[in-house]
Each structure stands twice: as C-alpha cells, then as structure tokens.
C-alpha positions as CSV (number, residue, x, y, z in Angstrom):
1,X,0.0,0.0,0.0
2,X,1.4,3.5,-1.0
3,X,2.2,5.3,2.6
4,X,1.0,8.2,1.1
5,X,-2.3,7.3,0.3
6,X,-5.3,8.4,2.6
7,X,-6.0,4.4,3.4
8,X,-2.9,4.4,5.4
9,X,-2.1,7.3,6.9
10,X,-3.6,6.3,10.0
11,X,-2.5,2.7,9.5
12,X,0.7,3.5,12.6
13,X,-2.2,5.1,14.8
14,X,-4.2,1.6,13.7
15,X,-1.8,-1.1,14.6
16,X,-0.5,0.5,17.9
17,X,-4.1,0.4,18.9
18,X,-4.3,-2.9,18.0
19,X,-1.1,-4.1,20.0
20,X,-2.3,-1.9,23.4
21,X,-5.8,-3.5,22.8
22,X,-4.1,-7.3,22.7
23,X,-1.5,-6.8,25.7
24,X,-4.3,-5.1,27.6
25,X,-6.3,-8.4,27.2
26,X,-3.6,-10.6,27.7
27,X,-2.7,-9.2,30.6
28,X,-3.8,-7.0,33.7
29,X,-0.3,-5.6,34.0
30,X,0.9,-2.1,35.1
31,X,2.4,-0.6,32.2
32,X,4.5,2.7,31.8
33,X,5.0,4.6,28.1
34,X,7.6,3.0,25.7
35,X,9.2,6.1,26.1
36,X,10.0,5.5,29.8
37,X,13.4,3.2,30.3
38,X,16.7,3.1,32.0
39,X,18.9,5.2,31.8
40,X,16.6,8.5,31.1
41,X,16.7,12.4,32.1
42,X,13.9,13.6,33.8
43,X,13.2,17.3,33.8
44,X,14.6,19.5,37.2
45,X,12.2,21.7,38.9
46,X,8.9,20.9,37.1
47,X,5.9,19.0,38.7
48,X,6.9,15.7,36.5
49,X,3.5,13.9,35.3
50,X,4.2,10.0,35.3
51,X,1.3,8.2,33.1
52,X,0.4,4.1,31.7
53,X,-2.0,1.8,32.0
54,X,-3.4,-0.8,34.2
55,X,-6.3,-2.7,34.8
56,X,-9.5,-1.0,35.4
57,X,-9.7,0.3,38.7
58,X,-6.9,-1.3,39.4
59,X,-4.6,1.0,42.9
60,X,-1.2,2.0,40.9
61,X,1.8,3.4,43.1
62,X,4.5,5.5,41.6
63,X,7.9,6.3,43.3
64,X,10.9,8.2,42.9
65,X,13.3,10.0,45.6
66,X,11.3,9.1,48.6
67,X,8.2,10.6,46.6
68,X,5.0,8.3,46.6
69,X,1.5,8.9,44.6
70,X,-1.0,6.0,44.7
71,X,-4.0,6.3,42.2
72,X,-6.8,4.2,40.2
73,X,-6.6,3.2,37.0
74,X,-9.4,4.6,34.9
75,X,-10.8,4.1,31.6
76,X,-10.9,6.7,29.2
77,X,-13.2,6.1,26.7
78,X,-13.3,5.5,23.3
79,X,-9.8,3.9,24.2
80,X,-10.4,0.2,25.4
81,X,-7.4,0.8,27.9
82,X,-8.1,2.0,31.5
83,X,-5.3,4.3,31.9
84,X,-3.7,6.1,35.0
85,X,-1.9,9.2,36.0
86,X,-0.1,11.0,38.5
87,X,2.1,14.2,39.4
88,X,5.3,13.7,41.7
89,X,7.9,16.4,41.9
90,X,9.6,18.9,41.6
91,X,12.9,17.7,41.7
92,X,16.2,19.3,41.9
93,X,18.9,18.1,39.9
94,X,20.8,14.9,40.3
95,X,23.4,12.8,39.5
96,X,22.8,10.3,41.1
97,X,21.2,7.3,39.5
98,X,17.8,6.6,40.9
99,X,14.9,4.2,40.2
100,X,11.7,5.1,39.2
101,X,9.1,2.0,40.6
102,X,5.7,1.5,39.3
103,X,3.4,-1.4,41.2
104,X,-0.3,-2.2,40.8
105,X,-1.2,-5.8,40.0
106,X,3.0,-6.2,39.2
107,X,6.0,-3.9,39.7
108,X,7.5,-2.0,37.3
109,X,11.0,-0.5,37.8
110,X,13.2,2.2,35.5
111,X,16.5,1.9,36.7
112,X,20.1,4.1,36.7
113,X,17.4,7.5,36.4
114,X,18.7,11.3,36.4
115,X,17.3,14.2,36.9
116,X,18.5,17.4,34.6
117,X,17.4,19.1,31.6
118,X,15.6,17.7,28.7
119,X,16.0,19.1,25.5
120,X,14.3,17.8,22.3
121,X,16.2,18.1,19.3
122,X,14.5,18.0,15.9
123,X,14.0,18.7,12.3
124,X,15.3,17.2,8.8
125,X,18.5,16.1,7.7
126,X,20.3,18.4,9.0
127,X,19.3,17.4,12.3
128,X,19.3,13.8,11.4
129,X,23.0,13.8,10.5
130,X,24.9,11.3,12.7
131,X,27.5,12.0,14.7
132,X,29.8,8.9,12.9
133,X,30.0,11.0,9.4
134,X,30.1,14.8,10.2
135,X,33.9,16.2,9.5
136,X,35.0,15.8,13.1
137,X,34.1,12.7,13.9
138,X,37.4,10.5,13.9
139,X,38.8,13.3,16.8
140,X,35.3,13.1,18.9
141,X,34.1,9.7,19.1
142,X,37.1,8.3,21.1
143,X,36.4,10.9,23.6
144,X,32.5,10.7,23.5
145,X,31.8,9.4,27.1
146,X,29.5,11.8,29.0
147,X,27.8,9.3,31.3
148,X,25.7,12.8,32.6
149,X,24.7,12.9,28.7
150,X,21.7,10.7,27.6
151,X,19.9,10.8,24.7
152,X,17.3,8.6,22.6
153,X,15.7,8.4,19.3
154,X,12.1,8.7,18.4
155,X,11.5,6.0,15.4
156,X,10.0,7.4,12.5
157,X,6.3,7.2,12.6
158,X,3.3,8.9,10.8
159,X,-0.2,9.0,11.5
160,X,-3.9,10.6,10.9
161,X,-4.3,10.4,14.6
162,X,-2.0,11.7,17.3
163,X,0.1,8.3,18.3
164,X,-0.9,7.3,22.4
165,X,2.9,5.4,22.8
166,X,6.3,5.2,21.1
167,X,8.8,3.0,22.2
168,X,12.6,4.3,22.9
169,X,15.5,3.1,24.6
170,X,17.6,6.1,26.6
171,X,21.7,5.1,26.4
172,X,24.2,7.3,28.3
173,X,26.7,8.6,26.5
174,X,29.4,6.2,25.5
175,X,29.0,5.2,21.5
176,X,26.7,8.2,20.4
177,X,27.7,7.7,17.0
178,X,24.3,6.7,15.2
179,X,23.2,10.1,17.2
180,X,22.4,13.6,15.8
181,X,25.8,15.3,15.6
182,X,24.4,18.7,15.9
183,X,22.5,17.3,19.3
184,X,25.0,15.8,20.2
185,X,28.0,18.6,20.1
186,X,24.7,20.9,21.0
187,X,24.7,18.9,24.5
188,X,28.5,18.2,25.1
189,X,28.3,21.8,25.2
190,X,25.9,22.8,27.7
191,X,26.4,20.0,30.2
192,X,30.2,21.2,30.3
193,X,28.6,24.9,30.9
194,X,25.5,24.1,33.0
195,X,27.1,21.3,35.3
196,X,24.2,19.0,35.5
197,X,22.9,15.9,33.7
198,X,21.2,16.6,29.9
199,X,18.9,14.6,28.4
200,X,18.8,14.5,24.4
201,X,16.0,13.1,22.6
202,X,16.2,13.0,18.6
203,X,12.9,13.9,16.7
204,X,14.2,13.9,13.4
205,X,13.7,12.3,9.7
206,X,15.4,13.9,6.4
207,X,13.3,15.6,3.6
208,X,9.9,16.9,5.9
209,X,8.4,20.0,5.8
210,X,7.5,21.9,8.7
211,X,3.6,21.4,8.1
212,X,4.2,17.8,8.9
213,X,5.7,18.7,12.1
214,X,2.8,20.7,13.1
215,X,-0.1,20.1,15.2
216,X,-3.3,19.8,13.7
217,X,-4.9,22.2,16.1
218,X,-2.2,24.8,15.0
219,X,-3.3,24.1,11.1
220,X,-6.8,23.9,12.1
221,X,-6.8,27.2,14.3
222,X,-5.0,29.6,11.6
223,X,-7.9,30.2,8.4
224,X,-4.8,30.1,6.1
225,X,-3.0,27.3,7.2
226,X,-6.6,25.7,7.1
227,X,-7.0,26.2,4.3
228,X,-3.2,25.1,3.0
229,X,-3.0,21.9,4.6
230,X,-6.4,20.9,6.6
231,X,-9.3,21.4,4.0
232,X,-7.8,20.4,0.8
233,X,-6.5,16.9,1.7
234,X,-9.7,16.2,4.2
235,X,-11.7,16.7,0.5
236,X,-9.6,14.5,-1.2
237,X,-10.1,12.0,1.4
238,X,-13.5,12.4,1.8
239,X,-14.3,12.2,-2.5
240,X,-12.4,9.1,-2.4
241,X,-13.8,7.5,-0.1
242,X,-17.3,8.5,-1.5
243,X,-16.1,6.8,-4.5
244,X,-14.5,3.4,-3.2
245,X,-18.3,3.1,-1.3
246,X,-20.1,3.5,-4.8
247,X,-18.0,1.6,-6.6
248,X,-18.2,-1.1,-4.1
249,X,-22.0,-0.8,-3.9
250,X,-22.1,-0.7,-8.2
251,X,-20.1,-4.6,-7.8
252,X,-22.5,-5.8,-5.4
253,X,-25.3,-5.2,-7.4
254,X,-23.7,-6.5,-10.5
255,X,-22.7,-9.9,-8.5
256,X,-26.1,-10.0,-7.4
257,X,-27.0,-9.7,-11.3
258,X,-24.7,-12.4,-12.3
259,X,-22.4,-10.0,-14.2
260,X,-19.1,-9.2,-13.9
261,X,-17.7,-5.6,-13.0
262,X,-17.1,-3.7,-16.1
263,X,-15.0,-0.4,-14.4
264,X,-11.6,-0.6,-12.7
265,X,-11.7,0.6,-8.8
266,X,-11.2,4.1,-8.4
267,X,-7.5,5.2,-8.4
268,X,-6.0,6.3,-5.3
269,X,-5.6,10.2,-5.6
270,X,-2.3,11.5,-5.8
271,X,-0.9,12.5,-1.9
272,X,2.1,14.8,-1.2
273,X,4.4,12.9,0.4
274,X,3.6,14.5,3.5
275,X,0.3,15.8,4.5
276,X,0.1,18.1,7.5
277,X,0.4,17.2,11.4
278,X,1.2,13.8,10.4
279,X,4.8,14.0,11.7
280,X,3.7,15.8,15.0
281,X,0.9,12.9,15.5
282,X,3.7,9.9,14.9
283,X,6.7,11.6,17.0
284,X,6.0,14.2,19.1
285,X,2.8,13.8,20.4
286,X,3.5,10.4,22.4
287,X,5.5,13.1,24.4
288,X,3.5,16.3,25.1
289,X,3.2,14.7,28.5
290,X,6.8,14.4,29.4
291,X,8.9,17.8,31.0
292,X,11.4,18.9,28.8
293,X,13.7,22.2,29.2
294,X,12.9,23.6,25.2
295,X,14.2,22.2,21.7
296,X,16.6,22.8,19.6
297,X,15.2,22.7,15.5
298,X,17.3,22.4,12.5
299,X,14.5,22.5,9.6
300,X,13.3,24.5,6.5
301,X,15.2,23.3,3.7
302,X,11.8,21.6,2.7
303,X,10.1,24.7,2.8
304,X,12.9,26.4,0.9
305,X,10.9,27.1,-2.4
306,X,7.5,28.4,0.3
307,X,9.4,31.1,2.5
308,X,6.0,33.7,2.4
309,X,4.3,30.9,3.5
310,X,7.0,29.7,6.6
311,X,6.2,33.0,7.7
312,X,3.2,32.6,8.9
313,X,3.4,28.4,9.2
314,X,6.9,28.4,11.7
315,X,6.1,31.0,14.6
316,X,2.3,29.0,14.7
317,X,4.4,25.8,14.8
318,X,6.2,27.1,17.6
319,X,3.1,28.1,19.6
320,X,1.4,25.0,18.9
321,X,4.2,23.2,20.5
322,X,3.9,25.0,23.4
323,X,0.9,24.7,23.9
324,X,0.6,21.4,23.4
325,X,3.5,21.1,26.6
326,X,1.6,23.4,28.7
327,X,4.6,24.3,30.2
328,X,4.8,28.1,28.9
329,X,7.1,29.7,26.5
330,X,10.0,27.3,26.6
331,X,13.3,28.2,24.7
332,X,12.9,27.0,20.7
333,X,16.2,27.5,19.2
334,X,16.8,27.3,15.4
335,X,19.6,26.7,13.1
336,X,19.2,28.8,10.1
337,X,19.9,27.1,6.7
338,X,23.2,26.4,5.2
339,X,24.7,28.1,2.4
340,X,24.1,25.7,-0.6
341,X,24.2,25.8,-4.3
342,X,21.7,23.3,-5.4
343,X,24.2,21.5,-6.7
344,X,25.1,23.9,-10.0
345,X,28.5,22.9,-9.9
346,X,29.1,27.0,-10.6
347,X,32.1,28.5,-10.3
348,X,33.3,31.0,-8.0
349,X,33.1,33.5,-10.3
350,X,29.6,32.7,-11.5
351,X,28.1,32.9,-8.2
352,X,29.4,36.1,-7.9
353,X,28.7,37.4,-10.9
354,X,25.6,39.5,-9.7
355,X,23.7,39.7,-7.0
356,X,20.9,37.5,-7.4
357,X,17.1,36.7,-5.8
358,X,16.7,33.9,-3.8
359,X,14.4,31.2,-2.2
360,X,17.0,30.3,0.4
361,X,17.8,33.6,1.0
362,X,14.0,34.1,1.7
363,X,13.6,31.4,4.1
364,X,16.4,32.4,6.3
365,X,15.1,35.7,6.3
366,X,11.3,33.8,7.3
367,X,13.9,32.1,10.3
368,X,14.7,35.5,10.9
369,X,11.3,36.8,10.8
370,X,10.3,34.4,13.7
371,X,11.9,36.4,16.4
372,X,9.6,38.7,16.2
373,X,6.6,36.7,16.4
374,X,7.7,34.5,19.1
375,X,9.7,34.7,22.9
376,X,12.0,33.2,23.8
377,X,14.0,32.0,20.2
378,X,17.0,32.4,18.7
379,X,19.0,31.7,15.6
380,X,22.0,30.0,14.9
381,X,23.9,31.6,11.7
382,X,25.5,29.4,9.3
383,X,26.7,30.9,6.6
384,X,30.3,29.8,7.5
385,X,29.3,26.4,7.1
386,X,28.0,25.3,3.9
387,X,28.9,23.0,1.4
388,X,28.6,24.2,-2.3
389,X,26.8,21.5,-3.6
390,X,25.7,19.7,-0.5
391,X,22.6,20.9,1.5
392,X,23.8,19.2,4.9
393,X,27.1,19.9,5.3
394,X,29.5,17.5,7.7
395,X,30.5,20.7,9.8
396,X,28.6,20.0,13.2
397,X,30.4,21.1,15.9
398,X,30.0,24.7,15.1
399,X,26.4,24.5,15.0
400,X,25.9,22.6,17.8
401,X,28.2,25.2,20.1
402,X,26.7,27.7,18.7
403,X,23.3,26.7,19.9
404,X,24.8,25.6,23.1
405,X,25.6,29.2,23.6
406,X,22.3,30.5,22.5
407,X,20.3,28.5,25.3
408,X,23.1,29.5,27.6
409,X,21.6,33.1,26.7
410,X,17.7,32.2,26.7
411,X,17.4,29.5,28.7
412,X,20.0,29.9,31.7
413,X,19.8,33.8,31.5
414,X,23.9,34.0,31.0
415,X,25.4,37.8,30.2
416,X,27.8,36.4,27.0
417,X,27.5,37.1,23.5
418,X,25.4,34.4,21.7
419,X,24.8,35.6,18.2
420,X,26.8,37.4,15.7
421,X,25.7,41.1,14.2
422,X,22.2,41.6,13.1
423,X,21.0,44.3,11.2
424,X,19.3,46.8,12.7
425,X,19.0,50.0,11.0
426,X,19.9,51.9,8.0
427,X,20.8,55.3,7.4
428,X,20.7,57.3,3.7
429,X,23.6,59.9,3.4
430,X,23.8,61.1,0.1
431,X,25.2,58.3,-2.5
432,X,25.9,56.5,0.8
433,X,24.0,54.1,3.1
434,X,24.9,53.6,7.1
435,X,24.0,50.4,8.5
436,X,23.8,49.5,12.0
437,X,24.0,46.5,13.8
438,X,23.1,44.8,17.4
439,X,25.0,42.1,18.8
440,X,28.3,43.4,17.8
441,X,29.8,41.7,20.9
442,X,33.6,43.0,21.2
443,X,33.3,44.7,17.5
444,X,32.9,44.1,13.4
445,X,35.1,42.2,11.7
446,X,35.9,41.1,8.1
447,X,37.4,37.7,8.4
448,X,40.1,36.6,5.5
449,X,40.4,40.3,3.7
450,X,37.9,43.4,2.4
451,X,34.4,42.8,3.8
452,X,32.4,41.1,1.4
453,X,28.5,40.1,0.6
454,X,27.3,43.7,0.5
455,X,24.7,44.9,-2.4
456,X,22.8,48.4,-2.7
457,X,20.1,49.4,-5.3
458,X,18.6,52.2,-6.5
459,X,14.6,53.0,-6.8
460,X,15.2,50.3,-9.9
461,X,15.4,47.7,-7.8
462,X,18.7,46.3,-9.4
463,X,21.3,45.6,-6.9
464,X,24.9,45.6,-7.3
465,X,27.8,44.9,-5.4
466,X,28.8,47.2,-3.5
467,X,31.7,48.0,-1.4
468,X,31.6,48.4,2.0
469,X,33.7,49.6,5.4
470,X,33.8,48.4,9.0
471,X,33.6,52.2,10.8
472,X,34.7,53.1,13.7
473,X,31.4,52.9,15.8
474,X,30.5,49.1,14.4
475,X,28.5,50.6,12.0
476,X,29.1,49.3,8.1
477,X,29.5,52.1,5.0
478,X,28.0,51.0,1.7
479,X,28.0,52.9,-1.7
480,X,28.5,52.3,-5.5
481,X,29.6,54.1,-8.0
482,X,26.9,52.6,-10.3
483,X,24.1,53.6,-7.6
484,X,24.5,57.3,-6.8
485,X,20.6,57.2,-5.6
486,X,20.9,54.2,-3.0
487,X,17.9,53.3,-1.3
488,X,18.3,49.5,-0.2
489,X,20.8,47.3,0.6
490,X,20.7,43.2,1.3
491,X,23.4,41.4,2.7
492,X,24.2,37.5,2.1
493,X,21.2,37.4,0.0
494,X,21.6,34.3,-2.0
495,X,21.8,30.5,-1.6
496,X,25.4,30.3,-1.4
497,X,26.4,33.4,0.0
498,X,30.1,34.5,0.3
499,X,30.0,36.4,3.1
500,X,32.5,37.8,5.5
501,X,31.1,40.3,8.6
502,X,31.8,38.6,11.7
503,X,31.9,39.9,15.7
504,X,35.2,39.3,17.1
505,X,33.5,36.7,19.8
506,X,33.9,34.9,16.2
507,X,29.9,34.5,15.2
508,X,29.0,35.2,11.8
509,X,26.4,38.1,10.8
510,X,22.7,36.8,9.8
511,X,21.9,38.0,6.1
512,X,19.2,40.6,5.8
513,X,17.5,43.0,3.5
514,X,16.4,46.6,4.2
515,X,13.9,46.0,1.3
516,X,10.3,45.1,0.6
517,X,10.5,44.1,-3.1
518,X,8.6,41.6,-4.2
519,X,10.2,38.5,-6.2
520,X,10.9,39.1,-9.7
521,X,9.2,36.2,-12.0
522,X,11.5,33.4,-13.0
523,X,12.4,33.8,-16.8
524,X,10.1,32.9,-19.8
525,X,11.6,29.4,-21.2
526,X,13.5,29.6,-24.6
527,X,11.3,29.4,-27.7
528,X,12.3,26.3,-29.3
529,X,13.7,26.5,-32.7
C-alpha cells in the first residue's frame, strides 16, 4: 500500500491500537510509556506527570526520591485501555542514578534515572546527520563518554491520529555515534557549561516539511493554514472515499446480477508525500506529557521554495508546540539554513557574478522573521558552514556550540554574547547608506580580507555589489559608483552566500535585506527553434 495514500495514513495510529488492545487483554499488568526506560533524564524543577495503563480500577503506586502517589486506573473512553496518571515532583537536579518503581497488579522499575534538563532536538536532515560521518568525527568519538549525557531516538512514525505510545531506549553517553551530531556537540556543550545531567531526545527524519511537524490544532486554528493543509487533503479523502463506497456498492449489485464488473476501482488520488500534522501525531505527540527544558530545530530546507508561506506556518508551529507542553514559553532555538548551491556545480566566479534573488535567502530571512513573532528563540547563523553542492554539510560542531551558547543566553539567563551582528537600521547619506548592527559583541570584523557580501540598489530595484567599510562605531558604510541614488541594501542574499562580517566573539552576521521588493518572476523558457 502507497504510505502516502489516505488508506494508510492512520494505518501506525491503527496497529499501535491494536497491539495496546491485545497486551491489555492478555494481561492485567501495570504498564508505563515506551518512552520510559533506563537510563533517562527527567526534567529538574517541574511538577513531572508520570502516566500508563493498568487494569480498570486497578490501585497503581508510583515512586521516585522518597516521593509516593497512589492512584486508580481509569478508563478513558473511546480507548479500550483504563489508563492512569499522576504528578510527583519537583525535583532538583541529580546525579545520582535513581529508580523510578511502578506497582499495581505487578511492579514495574526504570533503573540508573537522572534528573536534569531535557532538551528535544528536531527537524530534517540536518538534524538527522549522525555523529559517525560529520567532519570531526574520527577526533570526537574516542572521547564521547559523557555518562551525565543521555539521549534517545524517536522512530519514524506517521499517522492521521495523534500516536498514544512510542517505544525508545535512553543510552548514556558512550557510543553516540548513530546520534544527531548537531544534538550531540549541541549537548557536550551545555552539560560542560550548565554542570548537571542533559537529556537529548532525537525527533528527526530527512526531507519533511515543517507542516508535517505541526499540530493539527495549529493548522486547524490559523484560516490560512486551514486552508493550505487541513481542507484540501480532508476533501480529497472524503471524495475518495465516497467513490471506493459507490463503486463497491455498483459490484455488489452487479454480483447479485450475475455479471461481472465492467470499471476498474477508483484510483488512489495523488498524496504529497507529507500531508500536515502527520509528523507531529507519529513523533512528538506520544511526548507532550513528558517535562522537557525547550528544543533545539534544524529544519526549512523543505520549505525552501515556500518562504512567504513559513512566515506565517513556523512561529504558529512554535506556539502549537507550546501549547501542546503546557509548560509556557520554553526556549525553541533554530539553526538557520546552510549556504548551498543546489548542486550547480558554478564557479566562484559565476556565483558572484551578480547579485541574485533567492528562495533560500528568503527562508532564512522567514527564520529570521520568527523572532519577532515569538519569545524566547534564537537563531544559529550558518553561513560559514555550507557545502557548495551539499545541502547538509559534515561541519557539526560549530552549529551545535553555537546553539549551546544561545540557550546558555535564553534558557539559563547568561550575560555572553550568543549571536553574531544583526541588522538593525539603516541610514541614507547622500550616495551613501549607514548600516547599524546589534550584537556586535567585542566589534565588526571582516574575516580573511575586504568585507564582502554587501549589495545596494537604487529605486530600480537592481542591486549591485557594493563595497563596503567596517567604521569606527561598528556601523558598516556602503556605496557604488553605479548607484548614486541608494535606497536599499541586502546582505548574504543568495543561496550560497560569500560572506565575510563577523563579531570578534567569532559568530558570523545573519543576512538581511532593508527591502520590501517583491520577487521578480523566473524567466520565460527559450522558444524552441
């Protein structure tokens, strides 16, 4: 069956009911969440809700560090399950390994548990890359043990319905090579700086866009989105299912006439490969439940060729995960995308050629955007770490520190400087544009020669390159000869930007545009001869 198609999108949702339905009646067992084993983080200073299932009515006991809930299993209808849950904490953080014990009908016991912070770390490929092949890893991987580092990995799953379980298995840190290298640097990082245990878990799969890692309430909620991703695919569904009954019905009644079906069966309609919430149900739902710290997101390239749409579709991603945590405005902390290519195989000199439009450089500036809409966020610059013609690049470790430094900022309140120069105003004097800049940390910098990446326009809206001077106060001079009128200026606007403006603390400055314009329409094709 095409995983695609509407008859299986809740097919995961489907068969994990089935398998709760038969343990539950082959056994009266108290039973905690897959997601619960040895080895895991919980989350410091939170009331900590503990969940599972039992036997109807059945008296369920949960412990941990001399804390001790008893409650009755209930059921929850439509479920078949009788379900039960309880709140015990909070609890400061640990390093000691304790158990967590469960007994009803049986006992139940999680063994060699910390308590720390919990950070989710998330996205596409990016995200995904292990630790085993990014550019560093021959150096790292012998000197990977972090027993107060634990992490897990969410198995892919999909589904129409939000997932009620998942099953994981939590490994201290000792052979984290099949894990995220950006989580994993990204938590080497702020253990070191923080001093208590962190707990990693991997929500990741390559190629998704960010609608599939939304919530359906969040797609639902927003008329646009709605519209987007809820309403289309719901009538798609719905006419095809209206057609599978009538065709159905049209071959009974020929049967029942002694004659054979004359029509094929309707064909299944054609499905993106990801429809929206789908992720969010299969991965991240099964968790909503379980205290976390904030997440760290590495995500968009899918949504590259939609930026005015990620706009509006990642700040309400954002809220919907919040709200579906209930624990407030946690830190979300994002990577912004790569410099990349598209595999062109161009020349230096042909990229440089003239400044161009671009779809990357228009989802970066959505990234950007986001800070704005939401508290609490930040973003990771990149553009010293692309590969040309490789859209997830080997370089980890830089990303990974880098976000390490930006929930230092966020989440622990540290005075440091997290993020390189962004823009922040500009200034017209004469043939002459001033451009300002927060985050300048100890000062500008061009790193490896004359500051580069710059390009001005005139009311044409036709850029150029421009050049461009560090000044005394931080602030950057622009100017061509060619634009004696300026009136906007962009800088690292393309998809593989060559870009130079650092803050001596050594982060890179976030591309922007002081313009509005709208994108110019791709060129007509060549007539064919």
């Amino acid at each position: 069956m095409n995983p695609s198609s509407p008859c299986s999108a809740g097919l995961g949702a489907r068969l994990l009911l089935a398998a709760l339905m038969a343990a539950s009646s082959a056994s009266a067992e108290v039973r905690l969440p897959g997601f619960f084993s040895d080895n895991m983080v919980l989350q410091r200073d939170l009331p900590l809700t503990f969940w599972g299932w039992a036997a109807e009515g059945e008296m369920v006991t949960v412990e941990f560090q001399g804390q001790k809930v008893s409650v009755a299993a209930f059921r929850q209808l439509p479920s078949p399950l009788s379900r039960w849950q309880v709140k015990l904490g909070p609890f400061k953080a640990s390093a000691t390994p304790a158990s967590l014990v469960v007994t009803g009908n049986n006992r139940v016991e999680r063994k060699n548990v910390l308590v720390g912070d919990v950070w989710i770390c998330t996205g596409q490929a990016n995200m995904e890359f292990p630790l085993n092949k990014s550019s560093d890893a021959e150096q790292e991987l012998p000197l990977a043990i972090h027993p107060l580092i634990r992490f897990c990995t969410v198995p892919r799953a999909k589904g129409s319905e939000p997932l009620g379980d998942v099953r994981v298995t939590w490994q201290e840190c000792r052979t984290p090579g099949a894990f995220s290298a950006v989580g994993y640097y990204f938590g080497r990082d702020l253990q070191k700086a923080i001093g208590v245990p962190v707990g990693l878990i991997g929500i990741y799969q390559g190629g998704t866009p960010a609608e599939a890692w939304a919530s359906r309430k969040t797609l639902v909620d927003h008329p646009e989105l709605r519209r987007d991703f809820v309403d289309r695919f719901d009538r798609i569904r719905a006419d095809y299912a209206s057609a599978v009954q009538k065709f159905n019905t049209e071959v009974e009644d020929l049967k029942k006439q002694g004659k054979r079906p004359g029509s094929p069966p309707p064909k299944i309609p054609v499905m993106p490969t990801w429809l929206g919430a789908e992720l969010f149900n299969g991965m991240v739902a099964p968790l909503v439940l379980y205290g976390i710290r904030g997440v760290v997101s590495y995500q968009g390239e899918a949504n590259a060729d939609r930026a005015g749409q990620y706009r509006l579709l990642f700040p309400e991603l954002i809220k919907g995960w919040r709200q579906a945590w209930g624990q407030g405005d946690f830190p979300f902390l994002t990577v912004q995308l790569a410099p990349f290519d598209k595999n062109r195989n161009r020349t230096l000199e042909q990229i440089t050629a003239t400044p161009e439009d671009s779809d990357w450089a228009r989802l970066r500036e959505a990234q950007s955007l986001a800070a704005k809409a939401v508290p609490n966020y930040a973003l990771v610059v990149t553009t010293d770490i692309g590969a040309q013609n490789d859209p997830t690049p080997a370089k980890k470790d830089w990303v990974g520190s880098r976000l390490a430094l930006s929930a230092r900022s966020v989440a622990y309140g540290e005075t440091l400087v997290s993020s390189g120069p962004v823009f922040k105003e500009m200034a017209v004097q004469g043939a002459k544009v001033l451009v300002r800049f927060d985050s300048v940390g100890g000062g500008l910098e061009a790193r490896g020669g004359k500051l580069t990446g710059f390009a001005v326009s005139g009311e044409d809206k036709k850029f150029v390159w421009a050049d461009a001077q560090i000044q005394p106060d931080n602030s950057v001079l622009v100017s061509s000869a060619a634009v004696p009128k300026p009136v906007a200026v962009r800088y690292g606007w393309a998809d593989f930007p060559i870009v130079n403006l650092f803050n001596k603390d050594g982060l890179p400055a976030s591309p922007f545009r002081t313009d509005t314009f709208s994108v110019p329409p791709p060129p007509a094709p060549a007539k064919k001869k």
